[in-house]
py3Dmol code that shows the C-alpha trace and the ligand (Angstrom):
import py3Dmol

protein = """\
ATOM      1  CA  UNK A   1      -6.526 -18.538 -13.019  1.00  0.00           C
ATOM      2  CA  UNK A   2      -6.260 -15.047 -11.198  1.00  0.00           C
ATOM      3  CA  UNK A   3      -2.708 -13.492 -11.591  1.00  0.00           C
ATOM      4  CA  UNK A   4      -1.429 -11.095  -9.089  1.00  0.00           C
ATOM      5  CA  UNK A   5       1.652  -8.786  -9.589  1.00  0.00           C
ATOM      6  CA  UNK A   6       3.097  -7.382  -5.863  1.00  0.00           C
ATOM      7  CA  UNK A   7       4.603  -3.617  -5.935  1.00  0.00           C
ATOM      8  CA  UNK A   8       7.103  -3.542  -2.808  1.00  0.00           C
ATOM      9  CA  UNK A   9       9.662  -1.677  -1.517  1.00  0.00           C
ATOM     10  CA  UNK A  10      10.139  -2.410   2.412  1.00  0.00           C
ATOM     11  CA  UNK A  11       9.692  -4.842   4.853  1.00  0.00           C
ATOM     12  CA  UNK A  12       7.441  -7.366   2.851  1.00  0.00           C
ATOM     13  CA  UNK A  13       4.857  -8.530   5.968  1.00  0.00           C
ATOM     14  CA  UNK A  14       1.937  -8.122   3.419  1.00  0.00           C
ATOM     15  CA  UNK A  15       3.882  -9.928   1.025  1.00  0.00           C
ATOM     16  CA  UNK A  16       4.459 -12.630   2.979  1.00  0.00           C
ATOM     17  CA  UNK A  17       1.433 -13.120   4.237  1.00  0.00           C
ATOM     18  CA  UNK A  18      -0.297 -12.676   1.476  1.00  0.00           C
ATOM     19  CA  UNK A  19       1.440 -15.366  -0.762  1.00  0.00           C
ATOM     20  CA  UNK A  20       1.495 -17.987   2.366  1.00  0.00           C
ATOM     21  CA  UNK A  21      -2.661 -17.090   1.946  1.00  0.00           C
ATOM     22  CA  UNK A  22      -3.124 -18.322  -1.550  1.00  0.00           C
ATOM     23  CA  UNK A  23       0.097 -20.862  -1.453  1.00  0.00           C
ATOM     24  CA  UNK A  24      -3.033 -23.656  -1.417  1.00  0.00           C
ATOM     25  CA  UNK A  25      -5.671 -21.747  -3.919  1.00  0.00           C
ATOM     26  CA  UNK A  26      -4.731 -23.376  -7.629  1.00  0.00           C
ATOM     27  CA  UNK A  27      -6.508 -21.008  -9.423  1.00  0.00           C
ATOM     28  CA  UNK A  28      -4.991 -17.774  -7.366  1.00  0.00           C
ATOM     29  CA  UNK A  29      -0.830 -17.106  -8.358  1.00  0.00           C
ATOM     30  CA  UNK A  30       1.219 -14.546  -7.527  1.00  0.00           C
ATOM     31  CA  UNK A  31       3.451 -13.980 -10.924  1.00  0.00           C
ATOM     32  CA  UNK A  32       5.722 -11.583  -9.526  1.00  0.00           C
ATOM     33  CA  UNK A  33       7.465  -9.196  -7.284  1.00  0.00           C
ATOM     34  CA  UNK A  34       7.657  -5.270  -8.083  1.00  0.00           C
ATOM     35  CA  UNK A  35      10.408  -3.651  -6.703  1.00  0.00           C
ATOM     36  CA  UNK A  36      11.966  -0.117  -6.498  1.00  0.00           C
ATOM     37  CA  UNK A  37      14.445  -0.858  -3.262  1.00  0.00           C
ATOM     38  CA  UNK A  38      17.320  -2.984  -4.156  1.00  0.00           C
ATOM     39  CA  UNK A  39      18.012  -3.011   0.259  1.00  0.00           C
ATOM     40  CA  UNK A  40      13.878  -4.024   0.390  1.00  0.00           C
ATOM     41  CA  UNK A  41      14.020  -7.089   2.703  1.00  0.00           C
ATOM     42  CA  UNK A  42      10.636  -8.083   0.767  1.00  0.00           C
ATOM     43  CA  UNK A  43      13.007  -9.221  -1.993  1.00  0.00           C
ATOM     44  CA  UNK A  44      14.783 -11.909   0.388  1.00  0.00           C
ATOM     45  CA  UNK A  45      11.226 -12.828   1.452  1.00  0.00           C
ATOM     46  CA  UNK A  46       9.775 -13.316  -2.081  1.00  0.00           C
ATOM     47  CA  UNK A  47      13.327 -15.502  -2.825  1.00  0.00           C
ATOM     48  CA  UNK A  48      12.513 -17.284   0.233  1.00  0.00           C
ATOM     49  CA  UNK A  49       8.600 -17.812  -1.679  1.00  0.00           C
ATOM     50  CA  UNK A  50      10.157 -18.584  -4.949  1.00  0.00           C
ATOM     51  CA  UNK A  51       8.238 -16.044  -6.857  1.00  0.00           C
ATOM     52  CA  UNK A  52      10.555 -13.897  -9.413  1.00  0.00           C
ATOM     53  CA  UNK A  53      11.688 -10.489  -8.657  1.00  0.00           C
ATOM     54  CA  UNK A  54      10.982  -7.594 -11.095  1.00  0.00           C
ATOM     55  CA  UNK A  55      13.433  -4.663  -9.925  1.00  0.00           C
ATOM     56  CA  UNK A  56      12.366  -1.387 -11.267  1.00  0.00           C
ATOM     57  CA  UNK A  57      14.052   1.699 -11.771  1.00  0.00           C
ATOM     58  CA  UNK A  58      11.871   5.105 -12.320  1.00  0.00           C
ATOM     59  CA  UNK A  59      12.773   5.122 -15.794  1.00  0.00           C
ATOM     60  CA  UNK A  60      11.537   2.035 -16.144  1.00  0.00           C
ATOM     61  CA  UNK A  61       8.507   2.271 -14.222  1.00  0.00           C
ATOM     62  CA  UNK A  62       7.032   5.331 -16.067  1.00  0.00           C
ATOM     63  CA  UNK A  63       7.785   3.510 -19.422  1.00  0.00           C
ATOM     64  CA  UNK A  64       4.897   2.147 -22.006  1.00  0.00           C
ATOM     65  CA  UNK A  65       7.203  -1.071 -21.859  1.00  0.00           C
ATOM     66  CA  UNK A  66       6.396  -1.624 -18.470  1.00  0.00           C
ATOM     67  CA  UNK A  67       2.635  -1.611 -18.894  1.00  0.00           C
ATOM     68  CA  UNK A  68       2.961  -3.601 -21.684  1.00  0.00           C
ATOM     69  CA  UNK A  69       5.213  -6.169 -19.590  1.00  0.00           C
ATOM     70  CA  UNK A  70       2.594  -6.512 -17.158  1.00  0.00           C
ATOM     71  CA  UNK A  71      -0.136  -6.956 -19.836  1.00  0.00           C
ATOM     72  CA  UNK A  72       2.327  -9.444 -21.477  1.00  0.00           C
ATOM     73  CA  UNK A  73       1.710 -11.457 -18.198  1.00  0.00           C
ATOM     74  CA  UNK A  74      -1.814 -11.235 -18.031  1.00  0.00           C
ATOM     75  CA  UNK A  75      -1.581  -9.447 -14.791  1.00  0.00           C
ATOM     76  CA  UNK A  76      -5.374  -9.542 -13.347  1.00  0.00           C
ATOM     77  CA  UNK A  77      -4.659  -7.632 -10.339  1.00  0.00           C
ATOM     78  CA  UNK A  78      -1.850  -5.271  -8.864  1.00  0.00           C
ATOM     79  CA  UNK A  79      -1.427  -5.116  -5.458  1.00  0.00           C
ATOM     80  CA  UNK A  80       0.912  -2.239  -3.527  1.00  0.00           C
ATOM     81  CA  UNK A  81       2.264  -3.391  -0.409  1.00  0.00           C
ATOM     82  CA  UNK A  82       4.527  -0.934   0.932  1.00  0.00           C
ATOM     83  CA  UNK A  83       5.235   0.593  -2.412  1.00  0.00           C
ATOM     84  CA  UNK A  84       6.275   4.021  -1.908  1.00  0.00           C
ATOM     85  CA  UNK A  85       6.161   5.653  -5.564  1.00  0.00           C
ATOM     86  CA  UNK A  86       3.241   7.220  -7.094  1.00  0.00           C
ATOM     87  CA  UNK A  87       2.391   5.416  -9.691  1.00  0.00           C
ATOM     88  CA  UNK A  88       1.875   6.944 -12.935  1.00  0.00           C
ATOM     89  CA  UNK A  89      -1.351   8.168 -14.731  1.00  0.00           C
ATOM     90  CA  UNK A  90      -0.851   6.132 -18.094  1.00  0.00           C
ATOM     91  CA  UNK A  91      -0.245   2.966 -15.971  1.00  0.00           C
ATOM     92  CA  UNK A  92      -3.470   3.492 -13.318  1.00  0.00           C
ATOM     93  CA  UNK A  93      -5.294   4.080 -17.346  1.00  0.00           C
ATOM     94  CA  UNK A  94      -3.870   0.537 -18.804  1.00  0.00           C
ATOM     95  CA  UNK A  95      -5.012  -1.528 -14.839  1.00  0.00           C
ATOM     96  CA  UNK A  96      -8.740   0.765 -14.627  1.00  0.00           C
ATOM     97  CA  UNK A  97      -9.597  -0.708 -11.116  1.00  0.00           C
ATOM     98  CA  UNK A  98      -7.619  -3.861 -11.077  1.00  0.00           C
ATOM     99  CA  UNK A  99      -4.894  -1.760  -8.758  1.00  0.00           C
ATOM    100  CA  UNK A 100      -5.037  -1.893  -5.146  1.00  0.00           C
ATOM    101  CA  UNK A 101      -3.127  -0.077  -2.209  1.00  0.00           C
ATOM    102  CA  UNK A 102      -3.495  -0.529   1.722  1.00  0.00           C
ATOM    103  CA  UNK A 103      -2.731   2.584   3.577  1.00  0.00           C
ATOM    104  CA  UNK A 104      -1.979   1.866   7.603  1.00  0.00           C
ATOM    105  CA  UNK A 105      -4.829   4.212   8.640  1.00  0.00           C
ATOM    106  CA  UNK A 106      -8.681   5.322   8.202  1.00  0.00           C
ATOM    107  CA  UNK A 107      -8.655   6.984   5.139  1.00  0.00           C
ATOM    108  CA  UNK A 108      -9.731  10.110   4.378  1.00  0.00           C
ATOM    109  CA  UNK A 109      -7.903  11.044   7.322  1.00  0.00           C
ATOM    110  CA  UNK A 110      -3.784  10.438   7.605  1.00  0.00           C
ATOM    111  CA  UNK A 111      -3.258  10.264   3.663  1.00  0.00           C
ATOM    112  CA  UNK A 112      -1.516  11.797   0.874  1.00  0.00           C
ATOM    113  CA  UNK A 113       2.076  12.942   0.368  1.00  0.00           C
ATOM    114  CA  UNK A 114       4.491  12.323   2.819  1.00  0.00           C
ATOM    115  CA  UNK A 115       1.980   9.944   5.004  1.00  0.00           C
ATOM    116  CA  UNK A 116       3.193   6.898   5.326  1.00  0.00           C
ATOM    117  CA  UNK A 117       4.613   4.268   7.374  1.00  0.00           C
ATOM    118  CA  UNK A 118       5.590   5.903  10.938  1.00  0.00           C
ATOM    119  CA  UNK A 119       4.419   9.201   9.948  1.00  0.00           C
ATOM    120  CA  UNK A 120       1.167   8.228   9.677  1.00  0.00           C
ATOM    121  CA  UNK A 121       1.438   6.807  13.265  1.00  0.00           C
ATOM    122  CA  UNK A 122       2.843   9.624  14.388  1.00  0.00           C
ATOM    123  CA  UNK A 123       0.299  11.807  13.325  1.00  0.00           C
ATOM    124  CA  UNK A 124      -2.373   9.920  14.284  1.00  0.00           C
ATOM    125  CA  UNK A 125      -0.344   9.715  18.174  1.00  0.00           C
ATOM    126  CA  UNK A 126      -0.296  13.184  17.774  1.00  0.00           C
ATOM    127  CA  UNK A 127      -3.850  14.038  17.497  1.00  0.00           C
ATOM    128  CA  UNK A 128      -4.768  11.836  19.859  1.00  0.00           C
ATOM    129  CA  UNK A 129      -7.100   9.834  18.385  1.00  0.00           C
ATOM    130  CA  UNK A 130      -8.915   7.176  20.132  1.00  0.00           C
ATOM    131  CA  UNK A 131      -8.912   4.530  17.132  1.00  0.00           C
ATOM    132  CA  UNK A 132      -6.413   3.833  14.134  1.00  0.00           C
ATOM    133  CA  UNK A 133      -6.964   1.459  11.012  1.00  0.00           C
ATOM    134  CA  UNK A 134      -6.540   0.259   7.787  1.00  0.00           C
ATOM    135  CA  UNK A 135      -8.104   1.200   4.381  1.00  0.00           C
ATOM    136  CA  UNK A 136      -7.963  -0.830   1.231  1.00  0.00           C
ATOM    137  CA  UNK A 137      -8.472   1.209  -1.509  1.00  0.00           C
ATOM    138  CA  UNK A 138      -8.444   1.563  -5.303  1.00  0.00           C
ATOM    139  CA  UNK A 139      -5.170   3.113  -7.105  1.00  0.00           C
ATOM    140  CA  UNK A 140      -6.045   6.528  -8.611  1.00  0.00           C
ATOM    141  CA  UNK A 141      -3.338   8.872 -10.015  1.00  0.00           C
ATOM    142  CA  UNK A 142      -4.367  11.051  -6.967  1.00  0.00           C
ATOM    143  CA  UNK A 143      -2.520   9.503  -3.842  1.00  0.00           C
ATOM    144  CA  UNK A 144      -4.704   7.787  -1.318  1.00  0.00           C
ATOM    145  CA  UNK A 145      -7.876   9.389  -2.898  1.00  0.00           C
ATOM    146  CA  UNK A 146      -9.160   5.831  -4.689  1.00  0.00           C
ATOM    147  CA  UNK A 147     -12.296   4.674  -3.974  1.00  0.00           C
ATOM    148  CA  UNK A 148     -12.321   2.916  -0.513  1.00  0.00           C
ATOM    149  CA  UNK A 149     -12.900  -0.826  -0.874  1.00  0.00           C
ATOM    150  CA  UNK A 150     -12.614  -1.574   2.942  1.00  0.00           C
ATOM    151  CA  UNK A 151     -11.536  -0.474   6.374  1.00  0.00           C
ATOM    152  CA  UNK A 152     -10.767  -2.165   9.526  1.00  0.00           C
ATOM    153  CA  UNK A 153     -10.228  -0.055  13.164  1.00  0.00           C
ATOM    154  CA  UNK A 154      -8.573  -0.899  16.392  1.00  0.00           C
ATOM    155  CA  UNK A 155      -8.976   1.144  19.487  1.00  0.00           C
ATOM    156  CA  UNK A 156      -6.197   3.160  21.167  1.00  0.00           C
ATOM    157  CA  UNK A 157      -5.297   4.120  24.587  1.00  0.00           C
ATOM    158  CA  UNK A 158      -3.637   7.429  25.576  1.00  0.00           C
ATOM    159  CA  UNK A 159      -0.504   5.550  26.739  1.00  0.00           C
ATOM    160  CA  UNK A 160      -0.222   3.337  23.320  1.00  0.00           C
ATOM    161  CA  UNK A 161       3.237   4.369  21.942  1.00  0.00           C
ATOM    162  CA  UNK A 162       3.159   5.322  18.452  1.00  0.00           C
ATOM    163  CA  UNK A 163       5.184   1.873  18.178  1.00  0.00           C
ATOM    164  CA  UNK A 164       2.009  -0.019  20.445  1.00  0.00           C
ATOM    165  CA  UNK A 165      -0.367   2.151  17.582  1.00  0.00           C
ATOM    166  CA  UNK A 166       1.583   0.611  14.468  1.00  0.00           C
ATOM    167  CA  UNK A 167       1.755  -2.831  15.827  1.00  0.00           C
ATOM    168  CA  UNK A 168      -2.301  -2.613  16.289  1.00  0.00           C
ATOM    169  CA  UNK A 169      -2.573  -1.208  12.868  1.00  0.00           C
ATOM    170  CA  UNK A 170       0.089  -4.008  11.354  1.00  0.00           C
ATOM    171  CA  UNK A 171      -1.991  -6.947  13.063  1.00  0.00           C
ATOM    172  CA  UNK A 172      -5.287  -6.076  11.488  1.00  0.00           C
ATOM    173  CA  UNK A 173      -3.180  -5.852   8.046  1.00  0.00           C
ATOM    174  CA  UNK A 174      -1.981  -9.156   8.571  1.00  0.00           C
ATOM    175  CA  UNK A 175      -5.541 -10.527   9.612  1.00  0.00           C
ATOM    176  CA  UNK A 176      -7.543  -9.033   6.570  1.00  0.00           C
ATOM    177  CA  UNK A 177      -5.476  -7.784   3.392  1.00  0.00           C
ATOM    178  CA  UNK A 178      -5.225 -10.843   2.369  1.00  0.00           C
ATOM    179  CA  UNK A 179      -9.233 -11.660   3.035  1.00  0.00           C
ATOM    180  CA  UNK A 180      -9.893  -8.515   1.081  1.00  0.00           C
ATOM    181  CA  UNK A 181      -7.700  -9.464  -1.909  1.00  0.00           C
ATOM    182  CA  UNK A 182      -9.434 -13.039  -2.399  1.00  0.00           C
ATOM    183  CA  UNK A 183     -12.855 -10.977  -2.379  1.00  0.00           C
ATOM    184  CA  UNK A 184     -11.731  -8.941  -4.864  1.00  0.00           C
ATOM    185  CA  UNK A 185     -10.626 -11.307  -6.386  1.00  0.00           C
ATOM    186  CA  UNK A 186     -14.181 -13.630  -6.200  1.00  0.00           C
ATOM    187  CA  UNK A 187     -15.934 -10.204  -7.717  1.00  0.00           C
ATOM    188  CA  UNK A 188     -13.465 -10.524 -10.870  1.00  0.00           C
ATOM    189  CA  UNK A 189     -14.621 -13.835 -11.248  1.00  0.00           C
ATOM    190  CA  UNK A 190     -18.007 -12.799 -11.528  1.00  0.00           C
TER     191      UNK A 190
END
"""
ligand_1 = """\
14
LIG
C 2.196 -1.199 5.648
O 2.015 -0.633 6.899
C 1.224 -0.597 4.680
O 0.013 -0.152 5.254
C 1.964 0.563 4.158
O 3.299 0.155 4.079
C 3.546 -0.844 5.059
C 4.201 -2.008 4.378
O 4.636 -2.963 5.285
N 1.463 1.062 2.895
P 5.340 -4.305 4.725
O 6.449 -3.889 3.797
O 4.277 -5.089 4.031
O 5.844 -4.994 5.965
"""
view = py3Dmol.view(width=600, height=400)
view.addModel(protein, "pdb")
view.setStyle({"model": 0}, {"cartoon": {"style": "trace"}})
view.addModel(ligand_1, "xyz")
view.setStyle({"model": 1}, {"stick": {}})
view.zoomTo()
view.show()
C-alpha cells in the first residue's frame, strides 16, 4: 500500500481529481490533507472525499514534530497541489525525492518566487509566447529548481486571454497529474 499526503492551500482541482483517480486502486490511499488556508475551498472538497484534514500553521510546519507526524503515517509520497509555502530544508532532507510539486508552466521558464497561479499566466501572456504548460517536478529547498519529472505543452494564440491561457494550462493538469503520480508511484514499487 502506497500512502500519499496532499499539501493544499486553494482551489483543490488537483485534489479532486487526483483522489477521484485512485478512489478504485486498493493499494494507492490518500491519508491526508495538508493545509495552510483555513478559507482553502480544497478543505470542503477533501470533506466532501472523506479524507482527514491536517491544518497547519507555520510554526507548525517548520517543526521536527511535523516530519515526524508524517513519518508516523508512513507517508510514501507528498504531493503539493497548490501549496503556496516553501517548504523547509529539514523536511525536503526527512522525504529525499518522495516530494512532488506541479508548477502551471514549462519550467525553467515562469518559476521561482512570486510565480504562481495568475502571475505565471500573466507573464507568460506577456511575453507572448506561443505555447504554455505544465512541469512536474521534484521538491528541492530551492523553489521550482527540482529535478523535472515531466512536462506537458498546449499551444497559444495571440488573442488567448491570460484567462483562455490558464484554462489550457488547468486542462492538461487535470488530464495528466494524476497519470504522473501513479507512475511515480509504479517506480516506488520497483
Ligand atoms: C495549479 O495551477 C498548480 O499548477 C499550481 O497551483 C494551482 C492549484 O490549483 N501550483 P488547485 O488548487 O489544484 O485548483
Amino acid at each position: 500500500m502506497k500512502r500519499l499526503s496532499i499539501f493544499v492551500s486553494g482551489n483543490g482541482t488537483n485534489l479532486q481529481r487526483i483522489a477521484e483517480y485512485f478512489l478504485e486502486y486498493w493499494d494507492i490511499t490518500i491519508v491526508n490533507v495538508v493545509c495552510n488556508n483555513p478559507k482553502a475551498y480544497a478543505i470542503e472538497r477533501a470533506k466532501k472525499l472523506d479524507i482527514p484534514v491536517r491544518m497547519i500553521t507555520k510554526q507548525d510546519f517548520n517543526s521536527e514534530a511535523f516530519i515526524k507526524e508524517l513519518q508516523d503515517l508512513d507517508i510514501d509520497l507528498i504531493v503539493l497541489a497548490g501549496f503556496l509555502w516553501k517548504l523547509p530544508e529539514n523536511l525536503v532532507k526527512a522525504f529525499p525525492k518522495k516530494i512532488v510539486n506541479i508548477h502551471p508552466a514549462l519550467l525553467p521558464k515562469y518559476g521561482g518566487k512570486g510565480m504562481w497561479g495568475h502571475h505565471v499566466h500573466e507573464a507568460v501572456k506577456a511575453a507572448g509566447e506561443t505555447e504554455t504548460g505544465m512541469t512536474i517536478h521534484w521538491v528541492t529547498p530551492v523553489c521550482d529548481a527540482g529535478e523535472i519529472i515531466a512536462q506537458y505543452k498546449v499551444a497559444l494564440s495571440p488573442e488567448d486571454t491570460v484567462d483562455d491561457i490558464a484554462e489550457k494550462e488547468h486542462q492538461l493538469e487535470m488530464e495528466y497529474f494524476p497519470k504522473e503520480v501513479e507512475i511515480i508511484i509504479e517506480r516506488m514499487k520497483e
